[in-house]
N, C-alpha and C positions, 0 to 999 in steps of 0.2 A: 298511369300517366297523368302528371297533370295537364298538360294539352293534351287534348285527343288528336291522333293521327288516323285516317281514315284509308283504307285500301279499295279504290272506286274503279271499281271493275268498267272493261268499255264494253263488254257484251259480244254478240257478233259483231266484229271489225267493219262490216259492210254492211250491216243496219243501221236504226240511227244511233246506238249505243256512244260510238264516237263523236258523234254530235253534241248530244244533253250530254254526255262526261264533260265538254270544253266549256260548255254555256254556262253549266253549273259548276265548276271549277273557275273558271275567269269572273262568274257573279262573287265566289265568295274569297277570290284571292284577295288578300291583303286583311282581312278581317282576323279578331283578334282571337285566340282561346280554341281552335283548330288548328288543322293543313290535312287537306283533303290529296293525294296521289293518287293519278291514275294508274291502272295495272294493265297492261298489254302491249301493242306491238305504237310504237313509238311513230310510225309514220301514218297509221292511223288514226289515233290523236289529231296529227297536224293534217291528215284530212278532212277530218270531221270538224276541225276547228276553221281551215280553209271555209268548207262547205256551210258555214254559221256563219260566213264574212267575220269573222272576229280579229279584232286588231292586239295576239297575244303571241307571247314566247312562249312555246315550247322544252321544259329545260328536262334533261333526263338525268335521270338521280339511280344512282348503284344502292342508294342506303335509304329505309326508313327515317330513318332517324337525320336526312338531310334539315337543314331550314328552310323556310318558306323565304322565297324570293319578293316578295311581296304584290303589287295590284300590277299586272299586266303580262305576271308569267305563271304559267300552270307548268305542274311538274309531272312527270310520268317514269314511272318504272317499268322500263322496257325488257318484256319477253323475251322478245327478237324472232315469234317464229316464222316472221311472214317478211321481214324487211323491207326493201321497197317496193315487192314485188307485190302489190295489192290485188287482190281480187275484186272483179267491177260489182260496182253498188250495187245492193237488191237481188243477190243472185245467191242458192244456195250451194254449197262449197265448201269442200272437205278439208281443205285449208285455212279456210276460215273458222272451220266447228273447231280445228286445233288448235287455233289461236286462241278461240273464246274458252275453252278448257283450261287451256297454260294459265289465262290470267287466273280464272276459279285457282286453281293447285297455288298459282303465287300466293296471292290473296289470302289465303286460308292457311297456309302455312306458316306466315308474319302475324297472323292472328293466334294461334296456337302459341307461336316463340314468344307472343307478348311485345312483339315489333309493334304492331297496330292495335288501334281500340277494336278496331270493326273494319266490318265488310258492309262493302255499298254497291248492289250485283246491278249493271247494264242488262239488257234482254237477250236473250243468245235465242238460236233457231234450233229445236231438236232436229230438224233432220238433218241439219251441220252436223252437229255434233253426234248423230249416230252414224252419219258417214264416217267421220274420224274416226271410229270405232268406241267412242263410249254407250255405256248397255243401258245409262239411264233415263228416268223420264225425263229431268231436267233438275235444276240446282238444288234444290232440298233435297233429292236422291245421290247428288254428288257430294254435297256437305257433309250427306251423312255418313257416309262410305270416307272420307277423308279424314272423319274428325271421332271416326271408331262410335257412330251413333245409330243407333240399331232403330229408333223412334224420332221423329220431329212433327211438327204442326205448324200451321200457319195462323198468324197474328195481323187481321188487316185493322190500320190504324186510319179512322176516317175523322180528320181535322173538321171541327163542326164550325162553322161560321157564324152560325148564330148565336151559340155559345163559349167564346175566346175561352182558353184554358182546360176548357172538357173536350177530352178526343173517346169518340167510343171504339172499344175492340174487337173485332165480329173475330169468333172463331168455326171451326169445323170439324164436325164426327167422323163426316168422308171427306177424301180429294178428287183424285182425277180418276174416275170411276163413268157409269152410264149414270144415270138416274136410278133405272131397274136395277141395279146392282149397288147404289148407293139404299135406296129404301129395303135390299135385299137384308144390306149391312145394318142396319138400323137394328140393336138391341138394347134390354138395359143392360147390361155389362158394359158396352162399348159408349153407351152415352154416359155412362155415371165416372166411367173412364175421359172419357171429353171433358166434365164437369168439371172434375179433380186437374186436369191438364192446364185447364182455361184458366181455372182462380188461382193454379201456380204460377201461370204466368205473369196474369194479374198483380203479383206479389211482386214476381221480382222484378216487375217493370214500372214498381215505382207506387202500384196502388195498394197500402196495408191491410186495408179491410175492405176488398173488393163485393162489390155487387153484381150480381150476373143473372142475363135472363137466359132460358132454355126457349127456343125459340119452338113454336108447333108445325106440324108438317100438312094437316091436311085441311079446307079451308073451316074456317070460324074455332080453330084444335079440333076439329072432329068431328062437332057436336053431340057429346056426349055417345060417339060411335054411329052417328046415322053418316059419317063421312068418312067414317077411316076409322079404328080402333089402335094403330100404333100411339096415339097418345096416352091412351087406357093401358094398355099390354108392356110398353117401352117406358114411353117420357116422363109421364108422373111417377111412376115407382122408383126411375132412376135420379129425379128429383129429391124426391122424399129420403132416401138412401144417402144422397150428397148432403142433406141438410141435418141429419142423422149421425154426419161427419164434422159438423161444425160449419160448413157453407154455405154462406148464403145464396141460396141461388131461389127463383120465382118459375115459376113454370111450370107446364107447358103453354107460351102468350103465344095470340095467333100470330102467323108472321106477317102479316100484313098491318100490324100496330106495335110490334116490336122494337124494330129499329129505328123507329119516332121515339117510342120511351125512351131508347137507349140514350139518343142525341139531345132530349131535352131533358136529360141528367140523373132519370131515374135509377138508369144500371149503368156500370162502367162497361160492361162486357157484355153480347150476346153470344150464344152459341146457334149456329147453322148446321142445317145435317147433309148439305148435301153443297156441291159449288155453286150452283147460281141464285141459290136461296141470300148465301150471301152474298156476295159478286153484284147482282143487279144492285143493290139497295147503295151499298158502297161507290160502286162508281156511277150511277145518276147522279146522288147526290154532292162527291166531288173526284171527279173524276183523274183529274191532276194534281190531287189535293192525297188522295187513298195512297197510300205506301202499306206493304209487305212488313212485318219480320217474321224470320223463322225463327219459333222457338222448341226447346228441347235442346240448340247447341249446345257446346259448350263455349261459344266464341258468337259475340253478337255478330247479328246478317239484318239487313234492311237492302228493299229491293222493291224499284219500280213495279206495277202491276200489272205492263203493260206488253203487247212484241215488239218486235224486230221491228215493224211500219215498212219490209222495204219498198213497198209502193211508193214511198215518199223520201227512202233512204239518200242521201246523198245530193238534196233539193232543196235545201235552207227552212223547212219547212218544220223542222221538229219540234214541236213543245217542251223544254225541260221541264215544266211544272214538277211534273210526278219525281224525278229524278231528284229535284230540288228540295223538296220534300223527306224523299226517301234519305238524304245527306242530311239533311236536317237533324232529323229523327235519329238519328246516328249518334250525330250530337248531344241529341237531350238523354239521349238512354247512353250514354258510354260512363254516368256514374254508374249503373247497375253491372258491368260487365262483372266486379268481384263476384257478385249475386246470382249471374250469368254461370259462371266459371263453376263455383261449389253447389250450385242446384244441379248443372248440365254436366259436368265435367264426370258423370259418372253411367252413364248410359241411355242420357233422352228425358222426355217430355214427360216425365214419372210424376204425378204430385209429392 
């Protein structure tokens, strides 16, 4: 496409998903070289946009492929599973978890057909949507299942401030796991496999000749084993191995000076072994700023980092930052979808 068109999911309908969908949709209607549509139930939109005070149109579109109406109307591609009948803010609800699913299947579907460049996920609640009856943990377990992907990973992209034009990429060996069960996971087969996952993505999102650091798990890497031995037993062999493949990769850095190298330009990439190894560092540093993609699709995904908020659902009170961002990024990576398409299009996050 030469305009990218974007498929912006609204999340759970009674989080604030509805909300940053309107903020950020009415921020960037009328601009040129996009059109961002929302995907879901149409009268939650105009509540979420109510709920933002926002002075915009509403328009609903049967076709991807409509025009942009230009600065004061956002457009939505309506579900229809909930109609006017909304469920009250902040509350979890099995009618909601089917809302927030339909829009994923819409979304993802238009993205397959080559309707839309991308998907742009809102936050959804799993235990909406396990009420509804889905069995997954949440949207990279559902993308995956949709788009026949047997493997994906997570790509957080953290906008550096101090450095305009360098974003660095934290990825990870484990997901949503214990700790004890994440360090359980911790091999070199599985990290030299992360390595190889990280710098394909690296490629195809844009960086030719990626740099990446393998981040260390125990403090100072170890100390030479008076701390922990998985850097000795794991992380340098599966180093060494990667680099053995032609990648560049450094490591094992301790993590507590790694994702400092990362941001002042040394590595494009780090690799985290476990969630909040990388999670903490990413959203201190910018919180609003850290956007999601999954990669391994075969159809680009960019996705705020954040929940549902519904403590604050329905309160005028939501930050789109992250949301804004995460459409951003959409943006700037929808030349790679070819790249996307013939790396992913054939079973996952394989180097």
């Amino acid at each position: 496409m030469t305009r990218p068109v974007l498929a912006v999911t609204l999340g759970d309908p009674v989080g604030i998903g509805p909300e940053i969908t309107a903020r950020t949709l009415a921020e960037v209607a009328g601009e040129d070289g996009h059109h961002g549509i929302a995907v879901g139930d149409a009268e939650a939109l105009r509540r979420g946009a109510a709920a933002a005070g926002l002075d915009v149109r509403v328009r609903e579109v049967t076709s991807f492929a409509t025009e942009p109406a230009g600065p004061g109307t956002i457009d939505v591609f309506d579900t229809g599973v909930l109609g006017s009948d909304l469920p009250a803010w902040g509350t979890v609800d099995a009618r909601a978890g089917r809302a927030a699913v339909a829009a994923i299947e819409t979304a993802t579907r238009a993205a397959l057909a080559g309707e839309v460049s991308g998907i742009v996920t809102g936050p959804i609640n799993k235990e909406a949507i396990w009420q509804a009856g889905s069995k997954h943990l949440g949207h990279t377990e559902m993308l995956g299942e949709l788009t026949g992907v047997t493997r994906q990973n997570t790509m957080f992209v953290v906008r550096n401030t101090a450095k305009p034009g360098h974003h660095l990429r934290i990825f990870f060996t484990t997901r949503h796991v214990s700790l004890r069960t994440a360090l359980d996971q911790i091999t070199r087969e599985r990290v030299l496999a992360a390595i190889r996952e990280a710098a394909t993505a690296l490629r195809v999102f844009g960086t030719p000749s990626p740099r990446l650091a393998v981040a260390a798990i125990n403090p100072h890497g170890g100390e030479n084993g008076a701390f922990g031995d998985e850097e000795i037993v794991h992380l340098a062999p599966a180093c060494e191995d990667a680099r053995a493949e032609g990648i560049d990769v450094t490591g094992p850095v301790p993590a507590d000076s790694v994702f400092h190298q990362g941001l002042t330009g040394r590595f494009d990439g780090v690799l985290s072994h476990f969630h909040d190894q990388g999670h903490i560092p990413a959203k201190t540093y910018d919180f609003n700023g850290t956007i999601s993609v999954t990669v391994g699709l075969p159809v680009l995904r960019t996705s705020v980092d954040h929940g549902t908020a519904f403590d604050i659902a329905g309160s005028g009170k939501a930050d789109h930052g992250t949301m804004l961002s995460a459409y951003r990024a959409a943006v700037d990576y929808s030349p790679s979808v070819p790249a996307i398409r013939e790396t992913y299009g054939t079973g996952g996050a394989t180097a």
